[in-house]
C-alpha positions in Angstrom: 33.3 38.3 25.6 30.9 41.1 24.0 29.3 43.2 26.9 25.8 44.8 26.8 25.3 48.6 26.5 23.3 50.6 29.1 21.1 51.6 26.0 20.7 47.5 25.3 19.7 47.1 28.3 17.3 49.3 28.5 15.5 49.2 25.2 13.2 46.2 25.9 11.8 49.0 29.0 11.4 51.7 26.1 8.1 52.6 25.0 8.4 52.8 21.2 6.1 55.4 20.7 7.6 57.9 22.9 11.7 57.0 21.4 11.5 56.1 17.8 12.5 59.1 17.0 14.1 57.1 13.4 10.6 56.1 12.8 8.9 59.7 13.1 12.0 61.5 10.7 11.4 58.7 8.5 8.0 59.7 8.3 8.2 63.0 7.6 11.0 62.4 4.8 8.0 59.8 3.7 5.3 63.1 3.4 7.8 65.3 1.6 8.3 63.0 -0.7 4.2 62.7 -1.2 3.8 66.1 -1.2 3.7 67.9 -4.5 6.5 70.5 -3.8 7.8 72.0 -0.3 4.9 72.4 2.3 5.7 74.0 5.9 6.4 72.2 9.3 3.1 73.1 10.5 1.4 71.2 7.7 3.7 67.8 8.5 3.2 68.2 11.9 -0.3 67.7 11.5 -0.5 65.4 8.9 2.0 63.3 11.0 -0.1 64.2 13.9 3.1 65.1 15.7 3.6 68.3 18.2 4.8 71.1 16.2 7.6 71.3 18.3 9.0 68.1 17.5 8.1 67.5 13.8 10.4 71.0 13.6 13.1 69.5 15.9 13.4 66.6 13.8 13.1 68.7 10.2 16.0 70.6 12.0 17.9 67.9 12.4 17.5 66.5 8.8 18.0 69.9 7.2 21.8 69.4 9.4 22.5 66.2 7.5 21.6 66.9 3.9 18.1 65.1 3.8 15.9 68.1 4.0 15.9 71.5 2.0 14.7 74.7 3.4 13.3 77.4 1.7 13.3 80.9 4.1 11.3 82.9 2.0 7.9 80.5 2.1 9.2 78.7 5.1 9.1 75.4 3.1 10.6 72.2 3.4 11.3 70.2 0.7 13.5 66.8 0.2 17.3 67.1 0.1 19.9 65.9 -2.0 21.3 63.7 0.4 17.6 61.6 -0.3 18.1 61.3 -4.3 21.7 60.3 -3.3 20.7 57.3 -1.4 18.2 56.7 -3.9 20.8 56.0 -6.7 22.7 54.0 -4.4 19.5 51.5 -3.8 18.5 51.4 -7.3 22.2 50.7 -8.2 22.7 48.2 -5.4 19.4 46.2 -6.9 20.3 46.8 -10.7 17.7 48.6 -11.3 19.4 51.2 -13.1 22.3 50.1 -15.0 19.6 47.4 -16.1 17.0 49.0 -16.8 18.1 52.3 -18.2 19.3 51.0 -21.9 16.1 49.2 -22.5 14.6 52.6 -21.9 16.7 54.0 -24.3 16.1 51.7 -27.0 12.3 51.9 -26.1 12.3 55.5 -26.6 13.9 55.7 -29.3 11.8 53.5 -31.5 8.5 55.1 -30.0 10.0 58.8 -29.6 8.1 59.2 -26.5 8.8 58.6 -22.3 9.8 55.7 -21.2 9.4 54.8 -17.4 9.3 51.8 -15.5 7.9 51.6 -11.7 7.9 49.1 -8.7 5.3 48.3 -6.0 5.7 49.9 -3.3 2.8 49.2 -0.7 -0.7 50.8 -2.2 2.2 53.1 -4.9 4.2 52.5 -7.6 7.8 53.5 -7.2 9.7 55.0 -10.6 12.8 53.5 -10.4 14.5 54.5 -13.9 12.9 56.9 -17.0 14.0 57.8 -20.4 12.4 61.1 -21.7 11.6 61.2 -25.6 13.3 63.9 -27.9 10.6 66.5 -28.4 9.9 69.5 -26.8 8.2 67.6 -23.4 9.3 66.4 -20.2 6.8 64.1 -18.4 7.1 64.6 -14.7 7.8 60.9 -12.8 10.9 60.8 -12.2 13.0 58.3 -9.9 12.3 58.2 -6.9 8.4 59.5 -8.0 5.2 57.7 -5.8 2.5 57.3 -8.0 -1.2 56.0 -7.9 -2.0 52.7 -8.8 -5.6 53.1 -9.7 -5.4 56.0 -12.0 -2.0 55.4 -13.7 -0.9 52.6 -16.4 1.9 51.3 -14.0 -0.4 51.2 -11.3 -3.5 49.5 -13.2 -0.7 47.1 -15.0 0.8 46.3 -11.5 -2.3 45.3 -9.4 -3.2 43.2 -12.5 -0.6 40.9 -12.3 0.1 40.9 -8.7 -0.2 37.8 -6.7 -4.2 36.9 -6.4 -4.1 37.5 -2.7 -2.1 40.8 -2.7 -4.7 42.0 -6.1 -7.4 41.2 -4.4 -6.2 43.2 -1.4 -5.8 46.1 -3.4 -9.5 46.1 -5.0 -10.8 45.9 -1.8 -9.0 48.3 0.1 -7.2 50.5 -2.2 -7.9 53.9 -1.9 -9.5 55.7 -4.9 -9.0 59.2 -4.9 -10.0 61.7 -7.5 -6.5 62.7 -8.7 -8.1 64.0 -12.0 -11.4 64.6 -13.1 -11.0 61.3 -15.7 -9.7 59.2 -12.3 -11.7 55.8 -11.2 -13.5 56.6 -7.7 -16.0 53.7 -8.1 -15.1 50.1 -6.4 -17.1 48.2 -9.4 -15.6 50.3 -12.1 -12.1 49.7 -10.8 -12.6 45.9 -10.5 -13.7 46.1 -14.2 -10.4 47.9 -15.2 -8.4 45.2 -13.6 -10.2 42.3 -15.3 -10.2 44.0 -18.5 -6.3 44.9 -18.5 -5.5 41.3 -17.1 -7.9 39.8 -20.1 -6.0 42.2 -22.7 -2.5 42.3 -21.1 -2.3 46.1 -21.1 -3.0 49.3 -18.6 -3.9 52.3 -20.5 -4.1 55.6 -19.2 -6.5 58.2 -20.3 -6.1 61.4 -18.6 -6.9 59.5 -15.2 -3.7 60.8 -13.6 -2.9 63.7 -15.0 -5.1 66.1 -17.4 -3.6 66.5 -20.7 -1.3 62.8 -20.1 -1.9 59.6 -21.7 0.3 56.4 -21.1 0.3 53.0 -22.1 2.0 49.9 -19.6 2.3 46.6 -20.0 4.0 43.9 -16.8 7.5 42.8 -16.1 6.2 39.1 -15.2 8.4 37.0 -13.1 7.8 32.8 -12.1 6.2 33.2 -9.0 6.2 29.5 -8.2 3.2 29.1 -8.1 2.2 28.5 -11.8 0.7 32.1 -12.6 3.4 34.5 -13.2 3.6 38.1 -11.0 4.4 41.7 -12.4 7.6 42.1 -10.6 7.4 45.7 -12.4 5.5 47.1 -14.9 6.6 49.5 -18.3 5.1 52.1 -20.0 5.0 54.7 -22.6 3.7 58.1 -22.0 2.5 61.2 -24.0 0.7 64.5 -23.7 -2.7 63.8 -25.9 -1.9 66.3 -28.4 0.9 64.5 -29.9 -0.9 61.2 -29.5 -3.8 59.2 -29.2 -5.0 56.1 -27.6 -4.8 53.7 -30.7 -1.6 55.2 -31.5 0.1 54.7 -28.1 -1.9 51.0 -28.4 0.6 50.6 -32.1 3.1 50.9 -29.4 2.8 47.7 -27.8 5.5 45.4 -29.6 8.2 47.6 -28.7 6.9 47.7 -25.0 6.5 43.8 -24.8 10.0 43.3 -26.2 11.8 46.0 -23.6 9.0 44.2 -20.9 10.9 40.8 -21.7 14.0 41.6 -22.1 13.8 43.4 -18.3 12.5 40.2 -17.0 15.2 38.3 -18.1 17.9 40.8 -16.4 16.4 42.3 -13.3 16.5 40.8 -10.0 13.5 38.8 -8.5 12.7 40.4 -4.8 
């Protein structure tokens, strides 16, 4: 017969605020990975709103197991290896990667520019797999990146083609920061952008995101059973704008659609 533990028996008693001590680390490894570089325990405290004594205690105790960097000279924390690790292993464990990654290849290689394909992921997208292009650039969202959904492709391409309910959630209550000059702040104008990339079937990205960045996405759309299909992910191509413009990153839509179908045959419906 299975017995009960002292700590089952008393969790129903616990007050979850005061022992989810899971919960709060999670959160913090949740900031870092927001945060555009390492930032200091006194700054995740805060934005946390945690004591400063335990947001350290518990960036102690992930710097001990591999999930947290530290960097002594700035007194910086930054994510750890032990985070990308388990990363690959849920990407790999949802065939994301393996999947995804040679239909990123051939992508790139007929447009000779960055591929990258992105997730929802609450009011983000989530880049799950990327192929950069063979000239001398490297475009920044990686796997494992959090991007915005109102100032990016992915992001515009996603809410698009999500379920009505959840789009409509996120045009109401999405928040639109000014992540670049170029970036949608107004509720009207963003409704607008939605209607007009659901109408044309493409995102485009001008600059909104990230000065000097362009990028083109189009939906992975999956049967949602309900009769209108859902962007279960969404694909683009990026560039910087010197090497190409908007009409020319438009020229690349056939080879996007074809890698966008082909990924919605193979990946997994969640």
């Amino acid at each position: 017969m299975t017995s009960i533990t002292d700590d089952e028996k008393s969790a129903p008693n616990e007050r979850p605020g005061k022992t989810d001590m899971v919960g709060k680390a999670l959160s913090l490894l949740v900031m870092l990975g927001d945060a555009p570089g390492a930032t200091t325990a006194a700054d995740l405290s805060r934005r946390a709103e945690l004591p400063f004594s335990t947001a350290y205690r518990l960036l102690q105790s992930l710097q001990r197991a591999g999930f947290v960097d530290f960097e002594p000279e700035g007194k910086k924390y930054s994510l750890g290896l032990r985070v990308f690790q388990l990363g690959l292993y849920v990407s790999n464990s949802l065939g994301f990667a393996g999947t995804a990654n040679p239909v990123l290849a051939r992508l790139t290689e007929k447009t000779q520019e960055a591929s990258i394909l992105g997730v929802p992921d609450e009011d983000r997208f989530l880049t799950v797999a990327k192929v950069d292009g063979p000239k001398a650039f490297r475009v920044t969202s990686d796997p494992g990146y959090r991007g915005y959904l109102h100032c990016s492709a992915i992001g515009k391409a996603l809410v698009a083609f999500a379920a009505p309910e959840e789009r409509e959630r996120l045009l109401e209550t999405l928040e639109l920061l000014p992540v670049a000059p170029r970036s949608i702040t107004d509720r009207d104008e963003f409704r607008a952008e939605i209607e007009r990339v659901r109408g044309q079937g493409y995102a485009v990205m001008d600059e909104e995101n990230e000065v000097g960045m362009r990028a083109v996405a189009v939906p992975v759309l999956a049967d949602s059973g309900s009769g209108e299909p859902r962007a279960i992910a969404a694909i683009a191509c990026s560039a910087p704008t010197v090497r190409m413009t908007v009409d020319e990153l438009v020229d690349q839509l056939p080879a996007l659609r074809e890698a966008a179908e082909e990924l919605a045959a193979r990946l997994p419906r969640h």
